[in-house]
Structures are given as C-alpha cells and as structure tokens.
MDTraj code that builds the backbone (N, CA, C; nanometers):
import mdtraj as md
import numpy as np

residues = "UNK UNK UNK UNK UNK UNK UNK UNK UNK UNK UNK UNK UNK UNK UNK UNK UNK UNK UNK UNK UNK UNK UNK UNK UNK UNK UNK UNK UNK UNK UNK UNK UNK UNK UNK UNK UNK UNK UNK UNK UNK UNK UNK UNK UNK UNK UNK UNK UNK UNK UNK UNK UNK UNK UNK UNK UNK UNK UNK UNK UNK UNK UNK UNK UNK UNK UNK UNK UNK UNK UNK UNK UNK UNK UNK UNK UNK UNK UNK UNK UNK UNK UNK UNK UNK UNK UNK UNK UNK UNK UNK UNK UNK UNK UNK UNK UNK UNK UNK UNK UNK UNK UNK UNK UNK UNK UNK UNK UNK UNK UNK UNK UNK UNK UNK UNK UNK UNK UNK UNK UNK UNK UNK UNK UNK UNK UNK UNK UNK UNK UNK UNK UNK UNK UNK UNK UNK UNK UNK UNK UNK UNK UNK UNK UNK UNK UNK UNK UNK UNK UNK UNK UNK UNK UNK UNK UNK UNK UNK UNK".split()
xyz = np.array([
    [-1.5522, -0.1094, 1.6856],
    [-1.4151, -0.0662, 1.6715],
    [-1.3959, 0.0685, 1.7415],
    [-1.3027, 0.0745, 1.8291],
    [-1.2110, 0.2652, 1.8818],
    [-1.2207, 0.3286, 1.7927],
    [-1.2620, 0.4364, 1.8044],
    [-1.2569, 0.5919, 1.6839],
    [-1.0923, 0.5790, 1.7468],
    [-1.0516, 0.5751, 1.6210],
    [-0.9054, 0.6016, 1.5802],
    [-0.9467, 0.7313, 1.5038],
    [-0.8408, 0.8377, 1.4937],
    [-0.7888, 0.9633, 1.3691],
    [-0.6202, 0.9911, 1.3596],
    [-0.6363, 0.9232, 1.2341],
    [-0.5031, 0.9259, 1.1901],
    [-0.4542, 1.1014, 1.1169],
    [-0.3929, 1.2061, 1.1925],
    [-0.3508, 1.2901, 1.1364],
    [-0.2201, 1.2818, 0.9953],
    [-0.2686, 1.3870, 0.9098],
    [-0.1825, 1.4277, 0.8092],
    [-0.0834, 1.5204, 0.8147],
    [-0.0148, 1.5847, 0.7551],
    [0.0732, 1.6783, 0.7419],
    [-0.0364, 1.8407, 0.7595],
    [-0.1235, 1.8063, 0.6251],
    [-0.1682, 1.9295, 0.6526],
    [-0.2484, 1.9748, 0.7342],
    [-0.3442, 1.8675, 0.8163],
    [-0.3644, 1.8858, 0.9602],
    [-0.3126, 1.9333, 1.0839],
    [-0.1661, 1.9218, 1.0787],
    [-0.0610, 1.9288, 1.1436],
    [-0.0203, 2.1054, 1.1585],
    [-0.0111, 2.0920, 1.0425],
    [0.0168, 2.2596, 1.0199],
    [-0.0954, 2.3346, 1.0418],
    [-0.1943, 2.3020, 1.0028],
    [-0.2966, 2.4088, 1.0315],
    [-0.3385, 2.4223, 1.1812],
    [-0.3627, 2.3465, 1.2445],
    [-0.3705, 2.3315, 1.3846],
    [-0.2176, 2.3895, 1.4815],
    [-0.1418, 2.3726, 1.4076],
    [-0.0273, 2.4207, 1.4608],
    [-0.0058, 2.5565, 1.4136],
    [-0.0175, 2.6249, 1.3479],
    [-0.0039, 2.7542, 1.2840],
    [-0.1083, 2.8472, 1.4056],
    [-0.2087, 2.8064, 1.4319],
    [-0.2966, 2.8604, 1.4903],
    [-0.2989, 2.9001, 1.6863],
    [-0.2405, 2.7520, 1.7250],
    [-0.2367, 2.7076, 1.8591],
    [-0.3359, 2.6813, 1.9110],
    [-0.3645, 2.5603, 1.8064],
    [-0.4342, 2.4467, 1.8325],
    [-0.4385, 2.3266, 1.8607],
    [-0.2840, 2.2900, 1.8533],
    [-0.2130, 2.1383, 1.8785],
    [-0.2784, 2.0620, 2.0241],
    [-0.2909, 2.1535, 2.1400],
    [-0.3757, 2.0475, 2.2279],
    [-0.4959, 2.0151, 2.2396],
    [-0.5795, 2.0354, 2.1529],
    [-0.6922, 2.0035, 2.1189],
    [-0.6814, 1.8128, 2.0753],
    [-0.6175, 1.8037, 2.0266],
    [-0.6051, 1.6462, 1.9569],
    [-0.5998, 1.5901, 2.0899],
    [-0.4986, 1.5962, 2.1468],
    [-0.4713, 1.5030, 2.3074],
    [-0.5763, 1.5752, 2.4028],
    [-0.6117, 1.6374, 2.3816],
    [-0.7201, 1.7008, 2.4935],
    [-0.8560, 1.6075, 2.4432],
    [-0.8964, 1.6192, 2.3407],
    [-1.0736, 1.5521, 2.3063],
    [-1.0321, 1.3968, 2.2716],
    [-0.9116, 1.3420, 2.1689],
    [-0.9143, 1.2335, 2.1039],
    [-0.7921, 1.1208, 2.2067],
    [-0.7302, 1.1939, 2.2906],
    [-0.6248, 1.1106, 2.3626],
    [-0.5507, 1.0544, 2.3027],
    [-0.5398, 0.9196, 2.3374],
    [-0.4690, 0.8037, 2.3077],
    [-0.5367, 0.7533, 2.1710],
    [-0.6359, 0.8080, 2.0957],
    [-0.6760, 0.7890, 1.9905],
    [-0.6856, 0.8402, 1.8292],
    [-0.5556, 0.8844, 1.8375],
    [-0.5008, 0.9663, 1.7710],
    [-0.3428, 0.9288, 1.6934],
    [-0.3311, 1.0003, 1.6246],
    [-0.1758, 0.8945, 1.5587],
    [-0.1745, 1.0101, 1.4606],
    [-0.0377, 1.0333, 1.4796],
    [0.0557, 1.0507, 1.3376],
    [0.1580, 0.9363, 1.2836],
    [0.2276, 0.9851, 1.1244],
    [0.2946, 0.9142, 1.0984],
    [0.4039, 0.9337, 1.1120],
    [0.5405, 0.8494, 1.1395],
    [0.6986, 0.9308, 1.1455],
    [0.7120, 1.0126, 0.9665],
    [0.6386, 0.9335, 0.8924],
    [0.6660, 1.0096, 0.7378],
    [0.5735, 1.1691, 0.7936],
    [0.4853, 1.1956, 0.8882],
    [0.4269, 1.2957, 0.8869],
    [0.5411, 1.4161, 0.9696],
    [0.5841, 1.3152, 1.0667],
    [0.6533, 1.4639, 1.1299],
    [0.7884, 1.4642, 1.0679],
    [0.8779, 1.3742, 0.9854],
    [0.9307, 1.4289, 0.9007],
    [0.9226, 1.5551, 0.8281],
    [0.7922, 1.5355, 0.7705],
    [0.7387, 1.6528, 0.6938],
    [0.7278, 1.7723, 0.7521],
    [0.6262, 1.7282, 0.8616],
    [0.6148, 1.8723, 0.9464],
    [0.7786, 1.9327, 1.0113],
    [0.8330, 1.8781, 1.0384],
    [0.9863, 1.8960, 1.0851],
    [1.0687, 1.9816, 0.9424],
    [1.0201, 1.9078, 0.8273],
    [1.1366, 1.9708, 0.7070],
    [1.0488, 2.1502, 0.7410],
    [0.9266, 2.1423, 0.7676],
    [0.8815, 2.3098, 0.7580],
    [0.9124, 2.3941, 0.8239],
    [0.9493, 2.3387, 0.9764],
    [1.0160, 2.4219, 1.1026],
    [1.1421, 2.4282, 1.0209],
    [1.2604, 2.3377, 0.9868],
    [1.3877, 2.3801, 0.9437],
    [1.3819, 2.5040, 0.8482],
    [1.2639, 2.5124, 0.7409],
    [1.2123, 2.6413, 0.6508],
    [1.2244, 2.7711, 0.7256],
    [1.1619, 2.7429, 0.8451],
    [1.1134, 2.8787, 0.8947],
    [0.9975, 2.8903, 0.8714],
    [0.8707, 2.7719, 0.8152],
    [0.7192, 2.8237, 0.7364],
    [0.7253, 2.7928, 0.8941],
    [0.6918, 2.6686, 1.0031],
    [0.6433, 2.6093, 1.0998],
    [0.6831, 2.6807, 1.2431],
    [0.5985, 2.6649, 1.3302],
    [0.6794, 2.6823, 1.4347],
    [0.6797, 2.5632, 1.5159],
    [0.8102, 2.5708, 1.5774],
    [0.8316, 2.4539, 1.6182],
    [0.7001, 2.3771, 1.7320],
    [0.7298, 2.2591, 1.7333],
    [0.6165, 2.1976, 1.8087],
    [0.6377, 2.1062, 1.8797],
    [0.5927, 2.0601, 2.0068],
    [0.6348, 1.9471, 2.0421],
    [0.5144, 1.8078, 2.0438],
    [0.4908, 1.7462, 1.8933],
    [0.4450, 1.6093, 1.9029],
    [0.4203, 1.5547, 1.9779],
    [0.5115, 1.4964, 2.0434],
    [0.5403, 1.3605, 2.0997],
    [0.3833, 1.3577, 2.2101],
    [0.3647, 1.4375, 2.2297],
    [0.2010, 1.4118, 2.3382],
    [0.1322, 1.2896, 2.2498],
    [0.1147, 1.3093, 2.0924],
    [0.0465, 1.2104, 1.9983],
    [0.1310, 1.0721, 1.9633],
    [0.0444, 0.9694, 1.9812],
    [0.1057, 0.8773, 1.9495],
    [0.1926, 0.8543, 1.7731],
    [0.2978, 0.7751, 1.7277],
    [0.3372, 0.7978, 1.6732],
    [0.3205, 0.6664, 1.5946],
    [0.2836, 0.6303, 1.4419],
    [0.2978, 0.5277, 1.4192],
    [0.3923, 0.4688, 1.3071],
    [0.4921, 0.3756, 1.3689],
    [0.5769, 0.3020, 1.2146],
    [0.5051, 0.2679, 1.1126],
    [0.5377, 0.2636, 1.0308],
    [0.4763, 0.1434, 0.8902],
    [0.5366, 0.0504, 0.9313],
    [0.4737, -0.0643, 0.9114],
    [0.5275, -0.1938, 0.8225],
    [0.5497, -0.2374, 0.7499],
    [0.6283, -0.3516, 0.7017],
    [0.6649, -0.3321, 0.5974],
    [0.5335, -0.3426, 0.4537],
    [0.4375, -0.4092, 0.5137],
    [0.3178, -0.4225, 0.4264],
    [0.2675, -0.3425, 0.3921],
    [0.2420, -0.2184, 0.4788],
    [0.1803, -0.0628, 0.4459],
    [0.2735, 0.0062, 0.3782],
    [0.4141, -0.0214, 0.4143],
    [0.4975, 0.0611, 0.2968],
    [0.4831, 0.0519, 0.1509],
    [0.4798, -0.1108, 0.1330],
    [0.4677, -0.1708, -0.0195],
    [0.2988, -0.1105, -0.0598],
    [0.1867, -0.1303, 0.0466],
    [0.0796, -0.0810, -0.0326],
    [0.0806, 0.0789, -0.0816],
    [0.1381, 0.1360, 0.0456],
    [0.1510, 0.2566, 0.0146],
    [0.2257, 0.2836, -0.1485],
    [0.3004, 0.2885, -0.1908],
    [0.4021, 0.2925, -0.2785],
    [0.3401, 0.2435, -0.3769],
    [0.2319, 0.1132, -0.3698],
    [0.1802, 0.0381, -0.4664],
    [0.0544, 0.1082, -0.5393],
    [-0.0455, 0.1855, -0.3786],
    [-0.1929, 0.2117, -0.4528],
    [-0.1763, 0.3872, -0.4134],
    [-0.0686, 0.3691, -0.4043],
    [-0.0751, 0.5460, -0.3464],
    [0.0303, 0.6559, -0.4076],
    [0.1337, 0.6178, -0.5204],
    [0.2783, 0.6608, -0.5471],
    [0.2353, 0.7721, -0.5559],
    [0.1881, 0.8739, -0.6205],
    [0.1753, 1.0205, -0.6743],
    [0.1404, 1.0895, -0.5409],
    [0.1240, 1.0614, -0.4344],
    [0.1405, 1.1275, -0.2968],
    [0.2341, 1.1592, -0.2472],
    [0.2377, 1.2511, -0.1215],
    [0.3688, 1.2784, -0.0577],
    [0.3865, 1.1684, 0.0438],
    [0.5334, 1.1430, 0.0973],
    [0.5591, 1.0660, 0.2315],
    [0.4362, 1.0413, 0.2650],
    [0.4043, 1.1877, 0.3498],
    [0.3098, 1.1482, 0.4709],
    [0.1630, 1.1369, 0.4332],
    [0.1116, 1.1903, 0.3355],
    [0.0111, 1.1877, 0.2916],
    [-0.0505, 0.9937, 0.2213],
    [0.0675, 0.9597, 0.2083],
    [0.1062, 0.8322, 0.1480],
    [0.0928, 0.7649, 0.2553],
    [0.1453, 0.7666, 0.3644],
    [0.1756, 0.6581, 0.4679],
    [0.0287, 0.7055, 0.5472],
    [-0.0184, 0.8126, 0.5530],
    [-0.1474, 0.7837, 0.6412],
    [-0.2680, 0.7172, 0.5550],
    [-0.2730, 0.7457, 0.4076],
    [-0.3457, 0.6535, 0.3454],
    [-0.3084, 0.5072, 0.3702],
    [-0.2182, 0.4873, 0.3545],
    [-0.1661, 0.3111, 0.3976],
    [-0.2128, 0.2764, 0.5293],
    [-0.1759, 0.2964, 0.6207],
    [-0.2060, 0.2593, 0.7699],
    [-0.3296, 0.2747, 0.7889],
    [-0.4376, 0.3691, 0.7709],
    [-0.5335, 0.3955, 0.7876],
    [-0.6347, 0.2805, 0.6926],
    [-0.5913, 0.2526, 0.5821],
    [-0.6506, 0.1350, 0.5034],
    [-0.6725, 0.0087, 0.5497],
    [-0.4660, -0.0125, 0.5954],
    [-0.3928, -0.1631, 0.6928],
    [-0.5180, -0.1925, 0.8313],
    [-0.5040, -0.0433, 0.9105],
    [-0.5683, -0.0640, 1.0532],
    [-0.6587, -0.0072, 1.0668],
    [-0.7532, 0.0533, 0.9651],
    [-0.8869, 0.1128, 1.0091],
    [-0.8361, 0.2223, 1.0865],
    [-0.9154, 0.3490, 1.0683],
    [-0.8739, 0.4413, 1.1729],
    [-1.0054, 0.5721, 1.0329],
    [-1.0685, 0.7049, 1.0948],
    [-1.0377, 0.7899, 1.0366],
    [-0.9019, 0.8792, 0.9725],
    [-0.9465, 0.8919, 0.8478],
    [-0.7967, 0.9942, 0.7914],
    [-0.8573, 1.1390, 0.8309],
    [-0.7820, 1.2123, 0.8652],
    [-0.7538, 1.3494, 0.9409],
    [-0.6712, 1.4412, 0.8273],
    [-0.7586, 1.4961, 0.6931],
    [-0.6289, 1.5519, 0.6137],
    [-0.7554, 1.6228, 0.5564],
    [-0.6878, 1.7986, 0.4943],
    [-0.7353, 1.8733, 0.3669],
    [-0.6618, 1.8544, 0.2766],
    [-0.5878, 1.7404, 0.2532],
    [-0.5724, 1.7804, 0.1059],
    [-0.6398, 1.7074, 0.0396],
    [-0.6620, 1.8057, -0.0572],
    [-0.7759, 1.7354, -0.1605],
    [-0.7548, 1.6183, -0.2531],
    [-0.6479, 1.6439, -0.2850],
    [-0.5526, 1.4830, -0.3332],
    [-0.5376, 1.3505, -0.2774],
    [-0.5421, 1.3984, -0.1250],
    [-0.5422, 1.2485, -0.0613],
    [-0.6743, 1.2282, -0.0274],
    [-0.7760, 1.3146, 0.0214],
    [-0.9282, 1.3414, 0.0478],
    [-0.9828, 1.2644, -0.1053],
    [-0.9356, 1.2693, -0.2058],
    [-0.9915, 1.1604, -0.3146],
    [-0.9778, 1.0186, -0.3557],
    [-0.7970, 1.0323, -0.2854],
    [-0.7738, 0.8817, -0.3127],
    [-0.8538, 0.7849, -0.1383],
    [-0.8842, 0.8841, -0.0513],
    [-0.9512, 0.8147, 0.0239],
    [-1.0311, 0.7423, 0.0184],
    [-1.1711, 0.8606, -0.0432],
    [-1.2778, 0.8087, -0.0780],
    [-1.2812, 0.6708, -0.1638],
    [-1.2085, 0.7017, -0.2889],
    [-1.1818, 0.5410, -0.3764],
    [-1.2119, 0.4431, -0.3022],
    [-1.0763, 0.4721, -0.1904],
    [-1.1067, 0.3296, -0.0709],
    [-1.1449, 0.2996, -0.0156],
    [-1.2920, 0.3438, 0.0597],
    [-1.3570, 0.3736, 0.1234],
    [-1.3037, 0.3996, 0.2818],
    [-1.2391, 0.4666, 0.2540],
    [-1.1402, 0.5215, 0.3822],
    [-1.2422, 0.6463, 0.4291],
    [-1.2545, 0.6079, 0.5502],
    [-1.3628, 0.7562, 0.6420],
    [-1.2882, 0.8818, 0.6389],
    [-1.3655, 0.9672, 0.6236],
    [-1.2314, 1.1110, 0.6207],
    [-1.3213, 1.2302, 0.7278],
    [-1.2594, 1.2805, 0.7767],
    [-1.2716, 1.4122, 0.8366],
    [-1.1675, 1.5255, 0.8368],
    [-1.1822, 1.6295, 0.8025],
    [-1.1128, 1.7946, 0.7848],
    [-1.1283, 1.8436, 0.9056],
    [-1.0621, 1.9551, 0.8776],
    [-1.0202, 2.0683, 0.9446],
    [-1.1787, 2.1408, 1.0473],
    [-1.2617, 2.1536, 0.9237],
    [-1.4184, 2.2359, 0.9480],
    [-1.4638, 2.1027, 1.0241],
    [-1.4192, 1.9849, 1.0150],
    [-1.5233, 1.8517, 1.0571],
    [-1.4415, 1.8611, 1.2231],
    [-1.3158, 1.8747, 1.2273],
    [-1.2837, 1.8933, 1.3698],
    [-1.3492, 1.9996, 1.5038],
    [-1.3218, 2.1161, 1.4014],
    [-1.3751, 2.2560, 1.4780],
    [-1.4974, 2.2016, 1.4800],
    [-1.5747, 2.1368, 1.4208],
    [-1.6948, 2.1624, 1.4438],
    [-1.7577, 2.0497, 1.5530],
    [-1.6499, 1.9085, 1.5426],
    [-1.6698, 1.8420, 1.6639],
    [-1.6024, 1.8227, 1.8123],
    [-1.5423, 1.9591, 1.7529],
    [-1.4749, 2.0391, 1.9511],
    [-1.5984, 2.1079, 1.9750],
    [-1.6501, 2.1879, 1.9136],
    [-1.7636, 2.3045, 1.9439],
    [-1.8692, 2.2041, 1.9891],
    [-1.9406, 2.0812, 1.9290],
    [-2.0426, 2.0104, 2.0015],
    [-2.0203, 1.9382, 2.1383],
    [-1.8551, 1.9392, 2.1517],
    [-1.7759, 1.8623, 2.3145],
    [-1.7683, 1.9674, 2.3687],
    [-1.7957, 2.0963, 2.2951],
    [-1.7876, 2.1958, 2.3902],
    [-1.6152, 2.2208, 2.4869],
    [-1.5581, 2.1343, 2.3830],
    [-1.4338, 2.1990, 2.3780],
    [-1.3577, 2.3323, 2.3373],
    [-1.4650, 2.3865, 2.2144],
    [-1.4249, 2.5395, 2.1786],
    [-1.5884, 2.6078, 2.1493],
    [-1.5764, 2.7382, 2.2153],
    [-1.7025, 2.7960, 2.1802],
    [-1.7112, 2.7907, 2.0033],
    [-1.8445, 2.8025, 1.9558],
    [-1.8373, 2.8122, 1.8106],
    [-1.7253, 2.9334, 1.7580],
    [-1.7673, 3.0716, 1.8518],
    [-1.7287, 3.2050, 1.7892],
    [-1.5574, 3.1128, 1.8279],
    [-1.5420, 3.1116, 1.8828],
    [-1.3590, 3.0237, 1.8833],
    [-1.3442, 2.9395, 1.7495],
    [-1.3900, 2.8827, 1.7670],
    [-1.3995, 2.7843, 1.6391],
    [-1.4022, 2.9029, 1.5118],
    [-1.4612, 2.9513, 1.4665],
    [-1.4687, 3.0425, 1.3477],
    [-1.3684, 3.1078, 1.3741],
    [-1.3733, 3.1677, 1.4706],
    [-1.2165, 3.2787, 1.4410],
    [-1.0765, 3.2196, 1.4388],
    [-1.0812, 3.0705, 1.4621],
    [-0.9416, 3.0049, 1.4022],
    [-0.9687, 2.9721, 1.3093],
    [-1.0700, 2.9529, 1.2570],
    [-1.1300, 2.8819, 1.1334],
    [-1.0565, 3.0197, 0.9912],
    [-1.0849, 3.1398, 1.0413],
    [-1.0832, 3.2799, 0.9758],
    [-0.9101, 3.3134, 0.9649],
    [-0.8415, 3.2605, 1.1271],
    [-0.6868, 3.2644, 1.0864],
    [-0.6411, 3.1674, 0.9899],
    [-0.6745, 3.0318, 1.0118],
    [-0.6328, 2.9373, 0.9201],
    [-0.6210, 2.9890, 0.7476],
    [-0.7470, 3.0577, 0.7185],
    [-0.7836, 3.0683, 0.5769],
    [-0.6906, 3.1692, 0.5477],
    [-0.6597, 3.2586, 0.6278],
    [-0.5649, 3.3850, 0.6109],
    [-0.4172, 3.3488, 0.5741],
    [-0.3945, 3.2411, 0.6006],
    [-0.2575, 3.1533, 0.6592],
    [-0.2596, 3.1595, 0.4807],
    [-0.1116, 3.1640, 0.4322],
    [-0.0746, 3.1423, 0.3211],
    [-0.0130, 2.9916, 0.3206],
    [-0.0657, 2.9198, 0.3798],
    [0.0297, 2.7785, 0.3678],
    [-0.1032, 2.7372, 0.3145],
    [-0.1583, 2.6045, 0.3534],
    [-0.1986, 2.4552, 0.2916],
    [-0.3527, 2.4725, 0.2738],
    [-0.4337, 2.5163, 0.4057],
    [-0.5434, 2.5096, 0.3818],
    [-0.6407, 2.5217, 0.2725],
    [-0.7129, 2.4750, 0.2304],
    [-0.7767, 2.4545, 0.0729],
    [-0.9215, 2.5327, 0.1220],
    [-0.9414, 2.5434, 0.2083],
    [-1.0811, 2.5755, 0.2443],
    [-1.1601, 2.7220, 0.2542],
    [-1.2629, 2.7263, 0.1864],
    [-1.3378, 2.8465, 0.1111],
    [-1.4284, 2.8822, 0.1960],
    [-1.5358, 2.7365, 0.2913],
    [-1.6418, 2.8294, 0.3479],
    [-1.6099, 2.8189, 0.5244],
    [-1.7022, 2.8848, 0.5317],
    [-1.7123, 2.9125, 0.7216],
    [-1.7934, 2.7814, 0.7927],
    [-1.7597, 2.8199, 0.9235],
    [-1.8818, 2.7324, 1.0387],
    [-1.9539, 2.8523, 1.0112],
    [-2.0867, 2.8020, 1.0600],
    [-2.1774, 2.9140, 1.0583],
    [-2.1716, 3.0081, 1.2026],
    [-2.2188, 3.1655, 1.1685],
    [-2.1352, 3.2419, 1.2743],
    [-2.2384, 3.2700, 1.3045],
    [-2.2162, 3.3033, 1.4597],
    [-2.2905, 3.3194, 1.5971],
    [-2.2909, 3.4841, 1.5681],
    [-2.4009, 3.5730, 1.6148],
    [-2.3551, 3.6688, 1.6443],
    [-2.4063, 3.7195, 1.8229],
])
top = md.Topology()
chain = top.add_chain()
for i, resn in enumerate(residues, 1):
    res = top.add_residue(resn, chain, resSeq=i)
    for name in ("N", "CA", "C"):
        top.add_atom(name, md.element.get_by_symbol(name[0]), res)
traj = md.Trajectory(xyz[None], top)
C-alpha cells in the first residue's frame, strides 16, 4: 500500500504557526490529505486572529462519503469535525493519522489506526535530511512556546 498521511487540525496549526507548511508537499507530495472538516477548522482560527492565514490548497483535499460520515458520527461522536472526519477516512481508506491530540491519538489506537505526531514528523524530515536536526529542535522549541494546541513536553535530542 502508498504511505498515505492524513493531516489533522492540530497538525495544521502547529506547522503553520511556525512556517512549516511546505514541508508536507515538499517530502510527502501527492501523499498527503487533509479534510474539508479540517480546513474548516483551521479557517474558523484565521477568522479569530489565533492563525495566520495559509494557503492549503498545495495539499490534497479529501470529501467524506457518505459512509465515513455515518462511521464517523457513529464510532467517533465526542470528537471535533475534523478530528472526527480524519479518524473516519483514515479507518474507510487506510492512510497514517497525522494529529497531537491526545483524544484522537487514543481513539486511534483502539482502531488500530497508525499514528504519527508532530516529534514523529521533525524527526522524519531530519533523517530525509529535509531539516537539519538543530532546525528541527528549534521549531520543535517555538511550537512548545506557542500557546495554542501542542500537548508536547519532550525534545528531539539536541546536537550541540
């Protein structure tokens, strides 16, 4: 099967908070997906003023169907939109889920849905040698600073 990574909301933001958004279309291409429930979301945060604006559309974008909607809704209700609809699709079509939140990072596992974070990205740009490590940590160090979403406590390990 294609390494698919299905991004989340809070993927979205953190990578975007930073100016990190071409990293996804730069290493993962055409193998990559958000949900329209995701940039909804990410969109309600730019109208806030938390986001800055972004332009998506480089990432592919994916509908639900109507089958992933009903599962979604069915094995997933206590989630948000997007957090909801990338658990669904990602279940429907196989793909890695791309999310820190720890809420959906559990109902993953249940399903045996593959997961990778934030630290699991940086850390597989730094082996493509897409970002030096010390790069990698020091967005790693803005992210955590960031008063929005990120849940995350430890480091990549630092170069000196």
């Amino acid at each position: 099967m294609t390494l698919l990574l299905r991004l989340d909301t809070t993927i979205l933001t953190d990578f975007a908070l930073v100016g990190l958004t071409p990293i996804f279309r730069d290493f993962w291409g055409d193998q990559v997906a958000k949900t329209e429930e995701v940039l909804e979301e990410y969109a309600a945060g730019v109208e806030s003023g938390k986001l800055p604006p972004e332009d998506w559309t480089q990432l592919k974008t994916i509908n639900l169907s109507s089958e992933e909607e009903v599962l979604g809704k069915k094995m997933f209700p206590e989630h948000e939109r997007g957090e909801r609809s990338c658990l669904a699709v990602t279940d429907v079509r196989g793909a890695i889920l791309a999310t820190d939140d720890q809420f959906a990072r559990r109902a993953a596992k249940l399903h045996g849905i593959e997961l990778i974070g934030t630290v699991g990205i940086l850390k597989t740009c730094v082996q493509c040698g897409l970002l030096s490590q010390f790069d990698a940590q020091r967005k790693l160090k803005e992210m955590i600073a960031m008063p929005l979403l990120l849940p995350i406590v430890s480091y990549l390990p630092c170069v000196e």
